[in-house]
C-alpha positions as CSV (number, residue, x, y, z in Angstrom):
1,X,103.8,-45.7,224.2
2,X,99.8,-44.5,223.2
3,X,101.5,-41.5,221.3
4,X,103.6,-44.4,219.3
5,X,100.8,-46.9,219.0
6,X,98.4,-43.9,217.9
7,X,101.0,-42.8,215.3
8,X,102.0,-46.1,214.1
9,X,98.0,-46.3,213.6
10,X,97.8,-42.9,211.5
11,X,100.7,-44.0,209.4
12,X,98.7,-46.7,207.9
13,X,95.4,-45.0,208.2
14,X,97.2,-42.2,205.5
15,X,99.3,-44.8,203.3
16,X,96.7,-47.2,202.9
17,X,96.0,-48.3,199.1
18,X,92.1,-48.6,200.5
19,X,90.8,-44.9,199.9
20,X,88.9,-44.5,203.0
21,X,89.2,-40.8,202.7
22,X,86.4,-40.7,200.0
23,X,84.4,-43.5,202.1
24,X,80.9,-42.3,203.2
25,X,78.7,-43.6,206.0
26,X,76.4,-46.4,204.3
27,X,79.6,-47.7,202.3
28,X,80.7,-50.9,203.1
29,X,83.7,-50.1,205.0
30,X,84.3,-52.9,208.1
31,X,87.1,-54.1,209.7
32,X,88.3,-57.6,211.0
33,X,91.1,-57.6,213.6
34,X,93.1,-61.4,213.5
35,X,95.2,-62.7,216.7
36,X,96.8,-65.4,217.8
37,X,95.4,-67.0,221.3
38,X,97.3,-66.0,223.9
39,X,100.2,-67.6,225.3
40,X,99.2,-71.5,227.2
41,X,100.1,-73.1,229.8
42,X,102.7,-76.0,228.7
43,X,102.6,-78.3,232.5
44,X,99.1,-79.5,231.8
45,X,97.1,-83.0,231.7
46,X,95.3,-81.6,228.9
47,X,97.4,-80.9,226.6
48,X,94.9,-80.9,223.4
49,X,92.8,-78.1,225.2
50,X,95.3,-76.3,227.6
51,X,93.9,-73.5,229.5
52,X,95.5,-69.8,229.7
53,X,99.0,-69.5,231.8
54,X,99.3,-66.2,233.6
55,X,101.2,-64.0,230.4
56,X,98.2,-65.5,228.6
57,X,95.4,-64.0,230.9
58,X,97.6,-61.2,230.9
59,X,97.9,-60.7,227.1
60,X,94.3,-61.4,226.7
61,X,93.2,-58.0,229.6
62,X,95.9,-56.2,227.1
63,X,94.1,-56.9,224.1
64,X,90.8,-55.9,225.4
65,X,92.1,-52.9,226.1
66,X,93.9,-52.3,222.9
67,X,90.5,-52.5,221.7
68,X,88.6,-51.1,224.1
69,X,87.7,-47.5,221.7
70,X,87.2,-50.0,218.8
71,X,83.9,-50.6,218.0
72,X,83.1,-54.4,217.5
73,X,79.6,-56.4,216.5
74,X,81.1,-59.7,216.7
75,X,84.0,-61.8,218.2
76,X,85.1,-65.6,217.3
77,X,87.0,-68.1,218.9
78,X,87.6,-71.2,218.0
79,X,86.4,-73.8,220.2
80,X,89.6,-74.3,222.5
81,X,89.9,-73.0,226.1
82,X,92.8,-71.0,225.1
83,X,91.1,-68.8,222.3
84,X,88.1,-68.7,224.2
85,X,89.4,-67.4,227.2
86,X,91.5,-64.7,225.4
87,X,88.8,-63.5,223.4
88,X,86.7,-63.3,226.6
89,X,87.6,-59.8,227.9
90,X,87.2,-58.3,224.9
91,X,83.2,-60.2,224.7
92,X,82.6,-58.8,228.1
93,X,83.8,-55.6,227.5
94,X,81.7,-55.2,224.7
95,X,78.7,-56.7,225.6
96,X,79.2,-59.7,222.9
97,X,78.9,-63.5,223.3
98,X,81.8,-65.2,221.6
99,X,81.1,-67.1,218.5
100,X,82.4,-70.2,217.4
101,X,84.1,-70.9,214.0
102,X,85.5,-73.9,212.4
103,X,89.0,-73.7,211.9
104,X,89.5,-76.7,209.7
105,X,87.7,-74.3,206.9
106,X,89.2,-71.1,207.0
107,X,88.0,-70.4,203.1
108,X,84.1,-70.5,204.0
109,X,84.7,-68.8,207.3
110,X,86.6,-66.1,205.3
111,X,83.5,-65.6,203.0
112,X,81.3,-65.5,205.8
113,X,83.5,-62.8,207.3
114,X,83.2,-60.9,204.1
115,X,79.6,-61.3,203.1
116,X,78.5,-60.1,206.7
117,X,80.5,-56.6,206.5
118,X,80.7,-56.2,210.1
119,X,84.0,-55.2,212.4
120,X,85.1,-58.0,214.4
121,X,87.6,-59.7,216.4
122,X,88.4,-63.2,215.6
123,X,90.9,-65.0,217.5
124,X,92.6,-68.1,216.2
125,X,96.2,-70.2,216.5
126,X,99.4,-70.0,214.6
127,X,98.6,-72.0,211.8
128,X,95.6,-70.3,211.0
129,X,95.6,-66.4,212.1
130,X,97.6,-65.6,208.9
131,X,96.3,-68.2,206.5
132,X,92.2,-66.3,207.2
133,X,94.5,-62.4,206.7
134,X,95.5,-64.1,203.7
135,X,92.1,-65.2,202.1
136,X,90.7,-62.0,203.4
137,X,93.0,-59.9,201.1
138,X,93.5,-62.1,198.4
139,X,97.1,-62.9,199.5
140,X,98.8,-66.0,200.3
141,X,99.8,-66.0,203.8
142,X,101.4,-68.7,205.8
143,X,101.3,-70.1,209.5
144,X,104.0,-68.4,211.7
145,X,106.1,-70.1,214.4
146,X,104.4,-71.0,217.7
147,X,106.3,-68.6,219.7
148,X,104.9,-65.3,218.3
149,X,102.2,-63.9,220.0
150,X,102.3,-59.8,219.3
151,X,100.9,-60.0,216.1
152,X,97.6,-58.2,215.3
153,X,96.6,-58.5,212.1
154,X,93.9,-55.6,210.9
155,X,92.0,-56.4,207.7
156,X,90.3,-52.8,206.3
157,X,87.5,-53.6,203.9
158,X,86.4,-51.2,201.5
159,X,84.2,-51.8,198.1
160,X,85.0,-55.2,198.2
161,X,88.7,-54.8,198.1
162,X,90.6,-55.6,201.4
163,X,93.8,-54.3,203.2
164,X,95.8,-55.8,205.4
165,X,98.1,-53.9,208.1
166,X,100.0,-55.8,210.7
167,X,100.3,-54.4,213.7
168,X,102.0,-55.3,217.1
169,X,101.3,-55.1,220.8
170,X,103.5,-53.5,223.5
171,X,102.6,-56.2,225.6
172,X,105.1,-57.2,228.7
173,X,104.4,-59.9,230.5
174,X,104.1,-58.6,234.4
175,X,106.0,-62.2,235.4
């Protein structure tokens, strides 16, 4: 599974339009990994700000380790319990406090994304995870449905041009 993940990883690393290959260090190369919170727990009194259900702590652990050789300067949630607390392990793991974005303006947080040139993890919902991989590339890129949750999207910014590579977890839930 590493050896398909690792290859999947290369694939795109060589057939990326984004010439990395020439990129020195002191270029402005960073990278911005989007995903979807994970999955929530639907029998709740608070359903505006549900917490985690066990898959969802579970996916979130999987994450952190998917990242866990990546190296990271920032992470950002939005301010819901259930992007929070899967952005957590990945914080903790790399030292990081989780910062807050506003979801209701994706085009200003994109711009902020892009003007700090840093490699982050930002972690978001289904009707907004795409839309900011859109605006990051230049592309148009919808919502997706609500039951999709092994989508990684990995923005590769290079000179000022982006990439885009979508990329998807092995993840099992252990339930």
């Amino acid at each position: 599974m590493h050896k398909l993940v690792l290859l999947s990883f290369l694939f795109l690393f060589c057939c990326s339009r984004v010439d990395l290959a020439n990129a020195q260090k002191g270029d402005d190369v960073f990278t911005i990994y989007l995903v979807r919170h994970s999955e929530k727990e639907l029998n709740t009194n608070n359903t505006a700000d549900p917490p985690l259900n066990s898959c969802g702590i579970q996916r979130a652990e999987h994450l952190s380790n998917f990242l866990y050789d990546v190296h990271l300067n920032a992470v950002y949630s939005t301010d819901y319990l259930r992007t929070k607390n899967t952005a957590l392990p990945t914080a903790l793991s790399k030292g990081l406090p989780i910062k807050i974005y506003n979801p209701g303006d994706l085009e200003a947080f994109s711009s902020l994304l892009l003007e700090a040139k840093q490699d982050v993890l930002v972690v978001g919902h289904s009707n907004t995870t795409g839309v900011l991989a859109g605006l990051l590339v230049g592309e148009n890129i919808g919502s997706f449905d609500e039951s999709i949750y092994e989508r990684i999207y990995k923005v590769v910014v290079y000179k000022n041009k982006g990439q885009l590579h979508l990329l998807y977890s092995s993840f099992d839930c252990a339930n």
